[in-house]
LUMMIKOL-854607 format. One record per residue (C-alpha): residue in one letter; x, y, z. Coordinates in steps of 0.25 Angstrom, whole numbers, m for minus. Last residue first. Layout:
<sites>
+----+-------+-------+-------+
| aa |     X |     Y |     Z |
+----+-------+-------+-------+
|  A |     X |     Y |     Z |
...
+----+-------+-------+-------+
</sites>
This chain:
<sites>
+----+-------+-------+-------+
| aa |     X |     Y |     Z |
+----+-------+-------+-------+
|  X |   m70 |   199 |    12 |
|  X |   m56 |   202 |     5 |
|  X |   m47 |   212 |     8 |
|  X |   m50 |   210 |    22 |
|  X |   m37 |   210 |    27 |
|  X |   m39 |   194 |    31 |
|  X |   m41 |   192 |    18 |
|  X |   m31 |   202 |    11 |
|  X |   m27 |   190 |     0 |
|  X |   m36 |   177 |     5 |
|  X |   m45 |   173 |    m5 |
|  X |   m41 |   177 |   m17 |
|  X |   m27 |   175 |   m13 |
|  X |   m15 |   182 |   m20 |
|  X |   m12 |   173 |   m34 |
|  X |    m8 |   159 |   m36 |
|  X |     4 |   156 |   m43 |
|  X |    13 |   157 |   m28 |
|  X |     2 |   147 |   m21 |
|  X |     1 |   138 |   m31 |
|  X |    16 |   136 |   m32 |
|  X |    16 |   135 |   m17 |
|  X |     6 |   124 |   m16 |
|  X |    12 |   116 |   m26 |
|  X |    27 |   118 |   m19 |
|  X |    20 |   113 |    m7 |
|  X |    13 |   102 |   m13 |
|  X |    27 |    97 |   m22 |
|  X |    32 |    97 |    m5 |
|  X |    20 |    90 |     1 |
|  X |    23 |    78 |    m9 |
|  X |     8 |    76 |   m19 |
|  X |     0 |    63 |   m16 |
|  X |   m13 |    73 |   m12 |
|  X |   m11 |    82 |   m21 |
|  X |   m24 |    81 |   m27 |
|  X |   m30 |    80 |   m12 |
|  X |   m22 |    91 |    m7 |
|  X |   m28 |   100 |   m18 |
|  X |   m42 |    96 |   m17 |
|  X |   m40 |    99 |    m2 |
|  X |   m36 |   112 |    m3 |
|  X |   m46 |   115 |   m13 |
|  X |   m57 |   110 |    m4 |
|  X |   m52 |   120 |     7 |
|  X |   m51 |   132 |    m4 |
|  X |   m66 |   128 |    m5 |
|  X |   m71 |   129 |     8 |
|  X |   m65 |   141 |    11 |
|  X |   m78 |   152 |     9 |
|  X |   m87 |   142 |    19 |
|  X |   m82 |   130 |    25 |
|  X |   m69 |   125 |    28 |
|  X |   m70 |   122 |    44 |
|  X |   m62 |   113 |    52 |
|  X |   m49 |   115 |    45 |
|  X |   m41 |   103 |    48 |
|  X |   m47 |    90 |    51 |
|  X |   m62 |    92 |    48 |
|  X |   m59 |   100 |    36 |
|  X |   m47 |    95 |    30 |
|  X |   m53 |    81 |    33 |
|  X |   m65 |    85 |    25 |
|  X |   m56 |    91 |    13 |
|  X |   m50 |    77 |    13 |
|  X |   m59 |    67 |    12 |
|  X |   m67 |    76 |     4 |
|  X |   m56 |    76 |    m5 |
|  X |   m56 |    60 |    m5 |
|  X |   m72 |    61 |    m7 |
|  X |   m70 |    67 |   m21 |
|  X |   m59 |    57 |   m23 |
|  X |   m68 |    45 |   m19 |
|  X |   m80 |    49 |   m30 |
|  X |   m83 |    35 |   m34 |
|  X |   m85 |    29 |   m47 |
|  X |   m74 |    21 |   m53 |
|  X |   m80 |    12 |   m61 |
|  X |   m84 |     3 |   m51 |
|  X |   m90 |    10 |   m38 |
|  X |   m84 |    18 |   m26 |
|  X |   m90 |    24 |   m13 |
|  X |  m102 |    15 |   m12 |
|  X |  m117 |    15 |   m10 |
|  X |  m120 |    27 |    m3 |
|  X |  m107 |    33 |    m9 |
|  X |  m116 |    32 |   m24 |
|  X |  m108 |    36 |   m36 |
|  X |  m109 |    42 |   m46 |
|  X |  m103 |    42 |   m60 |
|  X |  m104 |    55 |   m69 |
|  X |  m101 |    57 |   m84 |
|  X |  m102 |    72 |   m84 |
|  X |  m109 |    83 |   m86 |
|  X |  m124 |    78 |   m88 |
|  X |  m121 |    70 |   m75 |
|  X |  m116 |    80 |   m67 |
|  X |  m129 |    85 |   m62 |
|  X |  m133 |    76 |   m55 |
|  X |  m120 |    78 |   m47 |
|  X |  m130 |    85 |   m35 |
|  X |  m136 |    71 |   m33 |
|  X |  m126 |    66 |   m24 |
|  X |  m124 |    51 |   m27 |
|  X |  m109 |    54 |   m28 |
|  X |  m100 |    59 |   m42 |
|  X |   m89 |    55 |   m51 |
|  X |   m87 |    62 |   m65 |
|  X |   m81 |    57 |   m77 |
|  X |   m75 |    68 |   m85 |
|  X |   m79 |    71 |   m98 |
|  X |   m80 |    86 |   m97 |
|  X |   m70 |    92 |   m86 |
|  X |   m74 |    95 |   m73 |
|  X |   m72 |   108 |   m67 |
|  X |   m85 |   116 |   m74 |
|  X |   m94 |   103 |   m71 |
|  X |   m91 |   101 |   m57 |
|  X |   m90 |   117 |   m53 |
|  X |  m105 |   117 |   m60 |
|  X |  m109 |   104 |   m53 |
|  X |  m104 |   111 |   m41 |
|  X |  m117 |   116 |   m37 |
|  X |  m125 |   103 |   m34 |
|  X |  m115 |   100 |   m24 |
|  X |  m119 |   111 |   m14 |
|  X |  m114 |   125 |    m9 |
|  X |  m102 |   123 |   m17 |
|  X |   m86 |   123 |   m14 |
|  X |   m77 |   116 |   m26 |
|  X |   m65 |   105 |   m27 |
|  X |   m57 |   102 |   m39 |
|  X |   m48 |    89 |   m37 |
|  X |   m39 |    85 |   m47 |
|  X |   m32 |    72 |   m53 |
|  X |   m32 |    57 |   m51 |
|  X |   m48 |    57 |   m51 |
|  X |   m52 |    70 |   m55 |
|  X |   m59 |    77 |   m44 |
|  X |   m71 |    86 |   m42 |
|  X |   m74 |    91 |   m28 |
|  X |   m86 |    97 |   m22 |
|  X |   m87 |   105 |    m9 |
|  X |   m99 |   107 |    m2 |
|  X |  m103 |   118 |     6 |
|  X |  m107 |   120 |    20 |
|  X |  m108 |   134 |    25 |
|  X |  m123 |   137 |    27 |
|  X |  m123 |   133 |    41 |
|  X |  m133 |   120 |    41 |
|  X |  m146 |   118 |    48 |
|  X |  m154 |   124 |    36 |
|  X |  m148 |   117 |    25 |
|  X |  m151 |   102 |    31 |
|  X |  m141 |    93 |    33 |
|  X |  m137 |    99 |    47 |
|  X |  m149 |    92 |    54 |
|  X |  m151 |   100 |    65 |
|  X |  m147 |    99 |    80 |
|  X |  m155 |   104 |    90 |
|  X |  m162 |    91 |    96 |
|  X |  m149 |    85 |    95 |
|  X |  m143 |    95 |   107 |
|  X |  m129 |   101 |   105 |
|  X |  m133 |   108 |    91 |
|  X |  m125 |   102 |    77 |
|  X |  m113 |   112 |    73 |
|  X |  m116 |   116 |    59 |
|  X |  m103 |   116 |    49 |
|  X |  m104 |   123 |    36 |
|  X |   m92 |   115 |    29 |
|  X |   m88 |   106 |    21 |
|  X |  m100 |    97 |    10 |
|  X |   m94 |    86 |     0 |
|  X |   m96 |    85 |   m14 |
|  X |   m91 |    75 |   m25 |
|  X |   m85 |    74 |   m39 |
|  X |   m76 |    64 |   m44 |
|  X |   m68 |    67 |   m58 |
|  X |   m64 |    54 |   m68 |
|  X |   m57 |    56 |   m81 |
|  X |   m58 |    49 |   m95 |
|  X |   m61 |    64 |  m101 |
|  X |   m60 |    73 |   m92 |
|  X |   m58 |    77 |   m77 |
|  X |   m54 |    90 |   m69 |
|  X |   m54 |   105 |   m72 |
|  X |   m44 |   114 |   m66 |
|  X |   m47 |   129 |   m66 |
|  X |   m40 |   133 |   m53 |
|  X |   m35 |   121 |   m45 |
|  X |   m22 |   122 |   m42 |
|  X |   m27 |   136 |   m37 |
|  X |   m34 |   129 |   m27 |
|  X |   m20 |   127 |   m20 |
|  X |   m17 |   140 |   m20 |
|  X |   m30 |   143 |   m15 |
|  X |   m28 |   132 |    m2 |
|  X |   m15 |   140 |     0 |
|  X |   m21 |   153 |     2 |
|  X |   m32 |   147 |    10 |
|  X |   m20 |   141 |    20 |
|  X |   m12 |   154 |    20 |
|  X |   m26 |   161 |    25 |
|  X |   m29 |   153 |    36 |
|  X |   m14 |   151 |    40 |
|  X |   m12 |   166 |    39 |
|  X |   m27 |   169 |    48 |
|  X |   m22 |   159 |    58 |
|  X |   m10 |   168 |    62 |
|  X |     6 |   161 |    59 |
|  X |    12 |   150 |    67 |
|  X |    16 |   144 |    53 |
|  X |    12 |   130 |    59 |
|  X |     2 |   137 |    69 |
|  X |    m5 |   145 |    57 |
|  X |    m6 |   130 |    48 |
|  X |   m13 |   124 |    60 |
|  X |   m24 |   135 |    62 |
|  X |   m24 |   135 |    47 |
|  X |   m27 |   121 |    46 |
|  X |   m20 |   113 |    35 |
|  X |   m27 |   104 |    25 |
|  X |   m29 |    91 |    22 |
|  X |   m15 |    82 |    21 |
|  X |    m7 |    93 |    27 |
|  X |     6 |    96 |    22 |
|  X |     3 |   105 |    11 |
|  X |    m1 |   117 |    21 |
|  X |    10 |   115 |    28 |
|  X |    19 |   115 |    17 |
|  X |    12 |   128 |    11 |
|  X |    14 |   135 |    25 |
|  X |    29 |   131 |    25 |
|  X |    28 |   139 |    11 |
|  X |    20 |   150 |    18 |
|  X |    31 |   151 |    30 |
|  X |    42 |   151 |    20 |
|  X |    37 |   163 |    10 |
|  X |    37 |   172 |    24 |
|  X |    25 |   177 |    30 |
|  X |    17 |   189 |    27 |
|  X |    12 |   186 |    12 |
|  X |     7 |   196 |     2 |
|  X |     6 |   188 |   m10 |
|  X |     5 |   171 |    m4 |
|  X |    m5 |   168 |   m14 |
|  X |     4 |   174 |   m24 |
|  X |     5 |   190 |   m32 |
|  X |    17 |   191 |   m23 |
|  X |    23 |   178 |   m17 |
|  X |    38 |   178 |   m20 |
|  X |    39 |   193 |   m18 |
|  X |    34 |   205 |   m27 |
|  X |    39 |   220 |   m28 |
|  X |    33 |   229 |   m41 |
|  X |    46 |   235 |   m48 |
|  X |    36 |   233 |   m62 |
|  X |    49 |   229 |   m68 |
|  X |    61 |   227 |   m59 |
|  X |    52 |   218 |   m51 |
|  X |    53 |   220 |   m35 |
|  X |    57 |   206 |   m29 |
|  X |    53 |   203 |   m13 |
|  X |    59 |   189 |    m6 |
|  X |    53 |   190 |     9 |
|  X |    55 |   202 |    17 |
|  X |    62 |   204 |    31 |
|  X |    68 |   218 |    23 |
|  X |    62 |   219 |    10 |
|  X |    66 |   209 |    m2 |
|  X |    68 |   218 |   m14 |
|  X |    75 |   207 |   m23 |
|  X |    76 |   210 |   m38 |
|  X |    66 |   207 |   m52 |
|  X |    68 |   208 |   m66 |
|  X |    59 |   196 |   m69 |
|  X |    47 |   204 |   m73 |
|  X |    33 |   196 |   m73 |
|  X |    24 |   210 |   m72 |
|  X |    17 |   208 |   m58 |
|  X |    26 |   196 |   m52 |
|  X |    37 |   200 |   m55 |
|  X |    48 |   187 |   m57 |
|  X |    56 |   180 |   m44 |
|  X |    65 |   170 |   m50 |
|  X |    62 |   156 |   m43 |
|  X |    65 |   148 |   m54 |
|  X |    58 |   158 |   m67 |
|  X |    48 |   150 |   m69 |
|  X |    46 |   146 |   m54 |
|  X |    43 |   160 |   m50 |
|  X |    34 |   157 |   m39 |
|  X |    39 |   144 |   m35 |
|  X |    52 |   146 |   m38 |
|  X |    50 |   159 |   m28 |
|  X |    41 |   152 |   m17 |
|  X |    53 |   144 |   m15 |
|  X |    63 |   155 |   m15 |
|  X |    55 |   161 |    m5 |
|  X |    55 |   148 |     5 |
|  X |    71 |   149 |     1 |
|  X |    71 |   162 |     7 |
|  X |    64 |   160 |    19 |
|  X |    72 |   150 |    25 |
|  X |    68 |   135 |    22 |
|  X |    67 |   127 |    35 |
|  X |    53 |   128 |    38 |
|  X |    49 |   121 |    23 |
|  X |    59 |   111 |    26 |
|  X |    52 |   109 |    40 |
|  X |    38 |   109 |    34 |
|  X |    43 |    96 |    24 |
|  X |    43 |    96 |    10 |
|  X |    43 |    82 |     2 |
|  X |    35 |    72 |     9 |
|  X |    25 |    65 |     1 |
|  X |    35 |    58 |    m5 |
|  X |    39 |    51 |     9 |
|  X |    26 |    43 |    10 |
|  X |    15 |    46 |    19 |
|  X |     7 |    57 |    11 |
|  X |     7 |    46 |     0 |
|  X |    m1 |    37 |     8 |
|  X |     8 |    23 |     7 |
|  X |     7 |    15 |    m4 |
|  X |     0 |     0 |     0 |
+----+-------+-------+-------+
</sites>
């Protein structure tokens, strides 16, 4: 029997401590290459492309260039998800390792005492990273021809503490005992390759996200729930019945769809407690993308991570959140 990839030694490629033991400017070289990895490391302008660029590093600063060009200032992580940053390039890549280390999510409350920095820093630099991982993400379609894609739905969220006294409680299936802030979450994913998950108020209303991200021809795996009626004028669809069995001949079952369940339920009930409401969905994308990368080496993870992160612009979530630039 082959061991569980995570155990084996090619699973283990960076370690924290490494991370820890890099000085500061070789944690700026790295996000350099990474940045600028056309041209090895070279820092190039990032408003008008110039290479003519020199060092005007401030006092206690990190790595600053000013281009001869438009002679606008820039560092390693301007115009990026980490523009504007406060801690040192090293703190954010040991954040990344972190980050990729756990199995199912980090917490923030964790991730803040591992950097010993304030909540708010860990909650946002979390979300940031969730982003850049969604990024992977932007625009993909899965399936085809002579391709298999399962689809399913699962509801997080809106939690109702049932009353002390069984004579007060309230049956919590019923819309008007519940908080309003359940949602469902539905995933399509190609079996051997991608995993695309989306936030609706009920599965009937993803047929639309199902159609648009699923390419024509595919062969499309579905429960007993009657809300994928409508796929079937779409697609060649196969259900399947989980009160009767979890897998029949043919290869009908949708256990890859419940394998990201699996995991996204357990990042909930194990690590962050509460991912309802406006978040819901960067959580599902986290956990779409530890799922695909699943039998990837921390190390290439953590050098994927940052890639993302340095070709993705400022946050559209999180840049001036706390300064109430956005509401």
């Amino acid at each position: 029997m082959s061991a569980h990839f995570p155990l084996s030694p090619q699973a283990k490629t960076l370690s924290l401590g490494a991370v820890m033991r890099m000085t500061e400017q070789e944690a700026e070289d790295a996000f350099a290459r990474i940045r600028w990895h056309a041209t090895d490391g070279k820092p190039v302008c990032p408003h008008c492309g110039c290479e003519i660029v020199y060092p005007c590093r401030k006092a206690n600063g990190p790595a600053r260039w000013r281009c001869k060009a438009c002679r606008k200032d820039f560092s390693a992580a301007s115009g990026t998800l980490f523009a504007h940053h406060k801690m040192p390039l090293r703190n954010y890549l040991a954040a990344i390792a972190i980050f990729c280390n756990e199995v199912k999510g980090k917490a923030a409350l964790a991730l803040s005492r591992d950097l010993a920095v304030d909540y708010k820093t860990a909650f946002v630099l979390s979300h940031k990273l969730r982003e850049a991982m969604a990024s992977e993400s932007k625009g993909l379609r899965v399936g085809g021809e002579g391709k298999t894609v399962e689809t399913d739905g699962a509801y997080f969220g809106g939690y109702v503490k049932p009353a002390n006294r069984r004579e007060n409680r309230r049956d919590r299936r019923f819309a008007e005992n519940q908080s309003g802030k359940r949602k469902v979450v539905v995933v399509v994913r190609e079996r051997e390759g991608r995993t695309l998950p989306a936030v609706f108020k009920s599965e009937s209303a993803a047929l639309g996200f199902i159609t648009s991200r699923v390419v024509k021809g595919t062969r499309l795996m579905a429960d007993e729930a009657p809300s994928w009626n409508g796929l079937h004028g779409r697609f060649d669809v196969s259900r399947i019945d989980h009160g009767q069995a979890y897998s029949m001949p043919g290869g009908v079952y949708t256990n890859g769809a419940e394998e990201f369940f699996s995991r996204l339920r357990r990042a909930e009930i194990g690590h962050h407690h509460h991912v309802a409401g406006p978040y819901l969905v960067r959580y599902a994308q986290e956990a779409a993308w530890r799922e695909d990368h699943r039998r990837v080496d921390n190390g290439t993870q953590v050098q994927a991570v940052m890639g993302l992160a340095m070709a993705s612009p400022p946050s559209v979530d999180f840049c001036g959140y706390w300064q109430r630039w956005k509401k």
